[in-house]
C-alpha positions in Angstrom: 10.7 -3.0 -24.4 7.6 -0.4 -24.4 6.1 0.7 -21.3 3.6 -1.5 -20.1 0.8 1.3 -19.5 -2.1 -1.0 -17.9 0.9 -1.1 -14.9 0.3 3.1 -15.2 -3.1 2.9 -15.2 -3.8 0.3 -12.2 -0.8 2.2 -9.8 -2.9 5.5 -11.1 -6.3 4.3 -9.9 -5.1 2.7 -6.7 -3.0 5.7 -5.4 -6.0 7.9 -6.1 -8.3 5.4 -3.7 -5.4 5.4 -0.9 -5.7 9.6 -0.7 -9.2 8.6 0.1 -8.1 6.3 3.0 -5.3 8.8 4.2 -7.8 12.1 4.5 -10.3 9.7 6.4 -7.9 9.1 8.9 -7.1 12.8 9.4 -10.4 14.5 8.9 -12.7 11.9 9.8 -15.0 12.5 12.8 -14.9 9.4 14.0 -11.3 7.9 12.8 -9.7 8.7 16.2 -12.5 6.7 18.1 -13.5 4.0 15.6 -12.1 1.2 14.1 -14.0 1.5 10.5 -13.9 -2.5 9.9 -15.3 -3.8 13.7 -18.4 -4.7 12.5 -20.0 -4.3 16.0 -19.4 -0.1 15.6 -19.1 0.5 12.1 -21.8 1.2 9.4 -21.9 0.0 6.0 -20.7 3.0 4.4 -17.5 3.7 6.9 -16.3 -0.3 6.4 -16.7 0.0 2.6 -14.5 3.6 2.3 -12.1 1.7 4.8 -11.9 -1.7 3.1 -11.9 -0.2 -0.9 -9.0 1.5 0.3 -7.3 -2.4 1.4 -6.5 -2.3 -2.1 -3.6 0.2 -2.7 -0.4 -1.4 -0.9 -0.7 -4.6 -1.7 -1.0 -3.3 -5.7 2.0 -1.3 -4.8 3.4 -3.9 -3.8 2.7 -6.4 -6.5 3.5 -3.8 -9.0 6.8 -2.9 -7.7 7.9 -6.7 -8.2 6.6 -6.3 -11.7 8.2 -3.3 -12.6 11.6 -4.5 -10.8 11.7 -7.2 -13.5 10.9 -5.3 -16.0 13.5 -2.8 -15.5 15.8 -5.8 -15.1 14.9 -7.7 -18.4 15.1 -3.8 -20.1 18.6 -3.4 -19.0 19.8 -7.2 -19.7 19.7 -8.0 -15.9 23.1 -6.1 -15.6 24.8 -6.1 -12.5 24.1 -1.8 -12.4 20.6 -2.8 -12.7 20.8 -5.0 -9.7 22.3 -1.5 -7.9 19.7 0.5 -8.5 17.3 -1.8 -7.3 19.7 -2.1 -4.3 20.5 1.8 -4.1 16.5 2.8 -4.3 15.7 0.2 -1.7 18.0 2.3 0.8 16.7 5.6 -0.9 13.0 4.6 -0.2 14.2 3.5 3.2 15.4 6.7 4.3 12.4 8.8 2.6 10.6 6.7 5.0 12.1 7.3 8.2 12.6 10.5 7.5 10.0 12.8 4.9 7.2 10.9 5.0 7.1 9.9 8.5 7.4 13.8 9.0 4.4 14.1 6.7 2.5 11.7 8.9 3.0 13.5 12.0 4.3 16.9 11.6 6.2 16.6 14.5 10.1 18.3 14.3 10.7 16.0 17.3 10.3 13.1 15.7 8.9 10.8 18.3 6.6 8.2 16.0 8.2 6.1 13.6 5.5 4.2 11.9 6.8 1.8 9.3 4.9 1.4 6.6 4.1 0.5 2.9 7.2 2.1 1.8 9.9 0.5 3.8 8.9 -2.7 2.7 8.8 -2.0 -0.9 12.4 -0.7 -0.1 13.6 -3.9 1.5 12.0 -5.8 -0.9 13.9 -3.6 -3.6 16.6 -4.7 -1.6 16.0 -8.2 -1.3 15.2 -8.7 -5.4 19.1 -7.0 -5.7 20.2 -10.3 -4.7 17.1 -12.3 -5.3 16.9 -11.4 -8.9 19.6 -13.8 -9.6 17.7 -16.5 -9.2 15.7 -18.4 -12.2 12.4 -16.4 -12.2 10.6 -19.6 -11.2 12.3 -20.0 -7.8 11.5 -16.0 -7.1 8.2 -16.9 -7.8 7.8 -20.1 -5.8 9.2 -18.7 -2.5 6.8 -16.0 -3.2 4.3 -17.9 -3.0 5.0 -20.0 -0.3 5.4 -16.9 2.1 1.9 -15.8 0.7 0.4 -19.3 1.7 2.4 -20.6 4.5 3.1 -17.4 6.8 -0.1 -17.4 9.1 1.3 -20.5 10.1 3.7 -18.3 12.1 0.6 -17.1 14.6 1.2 -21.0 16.0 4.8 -19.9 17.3 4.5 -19.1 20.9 5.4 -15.6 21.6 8.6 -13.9 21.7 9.4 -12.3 25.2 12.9 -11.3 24.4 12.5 -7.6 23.7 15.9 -7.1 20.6 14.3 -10.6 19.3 10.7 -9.6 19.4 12.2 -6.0 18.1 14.0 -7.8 15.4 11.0 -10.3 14.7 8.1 -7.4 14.4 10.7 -5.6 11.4 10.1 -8.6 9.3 7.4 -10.9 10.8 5.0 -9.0 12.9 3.0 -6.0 13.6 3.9 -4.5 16.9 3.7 -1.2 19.2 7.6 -0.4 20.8 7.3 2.7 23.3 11.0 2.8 23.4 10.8 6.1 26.3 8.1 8.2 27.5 8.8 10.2 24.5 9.1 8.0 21.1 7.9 4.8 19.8 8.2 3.0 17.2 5.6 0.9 15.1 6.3 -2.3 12.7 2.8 -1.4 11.0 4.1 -3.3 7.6 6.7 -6.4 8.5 9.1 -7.0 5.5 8.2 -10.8 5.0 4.4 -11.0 4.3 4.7 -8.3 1.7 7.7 -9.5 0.3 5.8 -12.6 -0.6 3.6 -10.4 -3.1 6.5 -8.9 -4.4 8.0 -11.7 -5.2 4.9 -13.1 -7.2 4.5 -9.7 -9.0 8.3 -10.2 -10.4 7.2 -13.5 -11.5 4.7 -12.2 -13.2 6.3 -9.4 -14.9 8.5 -12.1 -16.6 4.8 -12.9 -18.6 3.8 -9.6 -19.2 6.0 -8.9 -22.1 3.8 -11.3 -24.1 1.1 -9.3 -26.9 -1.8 -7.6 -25.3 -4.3 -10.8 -26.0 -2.4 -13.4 -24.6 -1.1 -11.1 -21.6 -5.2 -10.0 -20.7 -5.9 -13.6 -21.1 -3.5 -14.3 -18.8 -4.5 -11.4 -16.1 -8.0 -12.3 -16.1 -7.0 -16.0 -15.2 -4.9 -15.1 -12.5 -7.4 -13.2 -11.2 -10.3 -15.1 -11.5 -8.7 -17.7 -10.1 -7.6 -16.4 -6.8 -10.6 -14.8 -6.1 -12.1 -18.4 -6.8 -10.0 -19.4 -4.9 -10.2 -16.7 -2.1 -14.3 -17.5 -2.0 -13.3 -21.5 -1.4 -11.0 -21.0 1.6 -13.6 -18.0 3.3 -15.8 -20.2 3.3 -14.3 -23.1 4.4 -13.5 -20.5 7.4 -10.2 -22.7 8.7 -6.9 -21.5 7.6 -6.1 -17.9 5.7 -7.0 -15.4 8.2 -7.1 -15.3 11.6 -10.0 -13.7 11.8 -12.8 -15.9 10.3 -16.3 -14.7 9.1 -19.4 -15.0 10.7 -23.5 -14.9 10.7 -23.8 -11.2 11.5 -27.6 -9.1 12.4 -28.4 -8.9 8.5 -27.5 -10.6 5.3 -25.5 -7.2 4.4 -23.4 -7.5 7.7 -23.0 -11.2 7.0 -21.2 -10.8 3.7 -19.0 -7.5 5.0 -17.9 -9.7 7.6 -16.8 -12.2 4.4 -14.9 -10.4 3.2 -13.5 -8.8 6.2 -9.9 -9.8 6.1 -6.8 -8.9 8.1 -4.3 -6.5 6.9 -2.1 -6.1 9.7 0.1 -8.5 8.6 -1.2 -9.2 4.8 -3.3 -12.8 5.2 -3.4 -14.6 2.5 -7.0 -14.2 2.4 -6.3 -10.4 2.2 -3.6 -11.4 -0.5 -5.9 -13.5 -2.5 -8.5 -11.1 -2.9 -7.0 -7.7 -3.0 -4.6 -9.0 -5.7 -7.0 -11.1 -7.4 -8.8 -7.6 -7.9 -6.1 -6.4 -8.7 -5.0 -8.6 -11.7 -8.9 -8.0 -13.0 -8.2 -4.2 -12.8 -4.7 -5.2 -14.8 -6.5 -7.0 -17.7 -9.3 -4.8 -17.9 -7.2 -1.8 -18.4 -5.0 -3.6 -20.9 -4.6 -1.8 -24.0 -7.3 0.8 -23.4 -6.7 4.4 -24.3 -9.2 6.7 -23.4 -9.5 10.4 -21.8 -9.9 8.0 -18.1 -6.6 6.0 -18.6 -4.8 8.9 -19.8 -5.6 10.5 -16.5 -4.7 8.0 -14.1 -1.9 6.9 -15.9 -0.4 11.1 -15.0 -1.0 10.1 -11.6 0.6 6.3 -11.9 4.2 7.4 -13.4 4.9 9.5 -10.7 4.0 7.5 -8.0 6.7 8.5 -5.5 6.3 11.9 -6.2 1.9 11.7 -5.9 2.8 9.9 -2.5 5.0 12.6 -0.3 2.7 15.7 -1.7 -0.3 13.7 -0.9 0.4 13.4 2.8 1.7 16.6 2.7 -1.3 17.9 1.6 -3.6 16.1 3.6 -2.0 17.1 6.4 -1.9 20.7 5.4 -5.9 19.9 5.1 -6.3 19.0 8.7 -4.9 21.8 9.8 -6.8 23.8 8.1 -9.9 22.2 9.2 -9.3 22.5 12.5 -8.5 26.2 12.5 -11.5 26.6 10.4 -13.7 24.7 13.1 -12.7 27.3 15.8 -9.5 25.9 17.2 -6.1 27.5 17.4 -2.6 26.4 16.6 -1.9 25.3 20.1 -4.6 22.9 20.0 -2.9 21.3 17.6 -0.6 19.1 20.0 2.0 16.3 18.2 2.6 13.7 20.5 3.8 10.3 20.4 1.6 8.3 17.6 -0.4 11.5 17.6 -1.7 13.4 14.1 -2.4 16.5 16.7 -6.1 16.8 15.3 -7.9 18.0 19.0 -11.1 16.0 20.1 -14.2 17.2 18.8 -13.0 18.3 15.4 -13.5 16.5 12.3 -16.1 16.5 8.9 -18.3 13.4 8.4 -18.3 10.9 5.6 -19.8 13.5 3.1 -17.5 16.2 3.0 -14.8 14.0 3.3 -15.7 12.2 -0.2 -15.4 15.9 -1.7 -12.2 17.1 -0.1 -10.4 13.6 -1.1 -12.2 14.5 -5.1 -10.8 18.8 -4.9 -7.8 17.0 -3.6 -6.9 14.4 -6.2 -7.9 17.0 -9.0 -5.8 19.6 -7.4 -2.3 17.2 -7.7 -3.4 16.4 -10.8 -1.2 19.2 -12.8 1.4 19.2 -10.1 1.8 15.5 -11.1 1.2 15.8 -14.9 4.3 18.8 -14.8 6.4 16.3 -13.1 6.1 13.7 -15.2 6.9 15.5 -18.1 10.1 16.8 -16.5 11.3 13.7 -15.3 11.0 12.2 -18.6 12.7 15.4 -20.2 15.6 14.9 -18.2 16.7 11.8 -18.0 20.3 13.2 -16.9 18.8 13.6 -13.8 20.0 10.3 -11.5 18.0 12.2 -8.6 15.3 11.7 -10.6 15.1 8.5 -10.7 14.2 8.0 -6.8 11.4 10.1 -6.9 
């Protein structure tokens, strides 16, 4: 089977808007004090860098379910195939908990555990290993009645327990856990609601094999329709998000707060929207080769790769930018849920739009190199993971 490249070029374009998201929380002036998307605080510009950026894990997401079937249907659904996707699921895991959770806080201590887009894309690995077994269909079906049905989980009355509401926040909720005085833990990303889009997305990579007019067909339908569909439930404003939309101080303000949606867990309002963009994006870069796809897709085959050096990077950046502002090293304190950036230092929106640009452009031959060794040694199992 060839490689599917609009699948390169969507992951490419989405992993270069989530740097944007990640150096806004680190350098931002204001991203320790405000939330970007409370539209009683925010202004236009801040919500819209914040909410572009709502786009990138669910496309993960969806994508990794795509490419997991893909994979599968390329290597006649073999019982090794079904390993890998097991064995990466724990790989992915463990990068989590361990490099890139260091990359969020620099803290040798390690006393934050934030779990995010990666460990579920590795449970869900893990969970298409045995899912995968099933007719596509079914996958597909249960999919989709996670992304419709779990908000009707909010209705359950609390858990008080503290090992059930533990256990329940890994897969159902988002939750804080300060576990001691010195480390907590935080369910930013519970398994379920994303596996339900990863789910769909390895329903849908069992259409993408189809020729390029039939398959764009197909991706602009999708899309279209959910984000029909997405416009019909906002504004019936009753089930889909628990947060629903409202007359705001101007008619720009009123249609922010429409498609304001709630990430933290995935709504299905958030689901319909930011995949129905995404299935746009999909058809529209279908079959197109030009010097822009080329470039993103350098970006989209290494997508494991592009995501540890990023936060490496933007991290690197902070630290910079605080020394450069007049603090020291010791101001820099990591604590508990901390990035260590001291108060009073931080760049506005401006700047930040041109570090996130000389930072994307800068991984761009560290990426492009690793690309081409990966695919000139295959040998390399390790290779495989990252």
């Amino acid at each position: 089977m060839n490689r599917i490249t609009t699948i390169d070029v969507t992951r490419g374009l989405v992993m270069i808007i989530m740097a944007l998201d990640h150096i806004r929380d680190l350098l931002h002036i204001t991203a320790i004090s405000q939330n970007p998307t409370d539209l009683t605080t925010t202004t236009a510009p801040i919500f819209l860098t914040r909410w572009i950026t709502h786009l990138c894990a669910p496309t993960f997401v969806f994508l990794s379910g795509a490419s997991a079937y893909l994979s599968l249907k390329k290597n006649r659904n073999s019982a090794a195939s079904r390993g890998f996707l097991f064995r990466r699921g724990l790989v992915l895991i463990l990068l989590e908990l361990t490099v890139i959770n260091f990359a969020f806080w620099f803290d040798i201590q390690f006393r934050s555990l934030l779990l995010q887009v990666i460990y579920v894309i590795g449970g869900g690995l893990i969970i298409l290993s045995i899912l995968s077994r099933l007719p596509v269909r079914w996958v597909g079906l249960l999919g989709l009645v996670i992304v419709f049905g779990h908000n009707l989980l909010a209705l359950l009355p609390p858990i008080t327990n503290p090992t059930a509401r533990f256990v329940s926040a890994l897969f159902f909720r988002v939750d804080f856990f300060p576990l001691s005085p010195s480390f907590a833990v935080v369910t930013g990303y519970p398994l379920i609601p994303w596996l339900g889009i990863m789910l769909v997305g390895f329903a849908l990579g069992s259409r993408l094999d189809q020729p390029i007019t039939v398959r764009r067909r197909l991706l602009f339908r999708l899309g279209l329709s959910a984000l029909g569909l997405f416009v019909i439930l906002r504004f019936i404003n009753v089930y889909g998000d628990p947060a629903p939309w409202s007359t705001q101080k101007d008619a720009l303000f009123t249609v922010l707060s429409f498609i304001n949606v709630t990430k933290y867990p995935p709504s299905l309002l958030y689901d319909l929207l930011m995949i129905g963009i995404a299935l746009v994006v999909l058809g529209l870069a279908d079959g197109v080769d030009n010097p822009v796809t080329r470039w993103l897709m350098v970006y989209g085959k290494v997508p494991m790769f592009y995501y540890i050096i990023h936060w490496y990077s933007v991290h690197l950046l902070m630290i910079a930018m605080v020394l450069l502002q007049g603090f020291s090293l010791n101001d820099i304190q990591a604590g508990t849920m901390s990035f260590g950036r001291p108060a009073g230092a931080g760049i506005s929106l401006g700047p930040i739009y041109l570090v996130w640009l000389g930072l994307v452009l800068a991984l761009y031959p560290l990426c492009r190199w690793y690309g081409r060794y990966k695919s000139a040694h295959p040998e390399n199992a390790v290779l495989r993971y990252i």
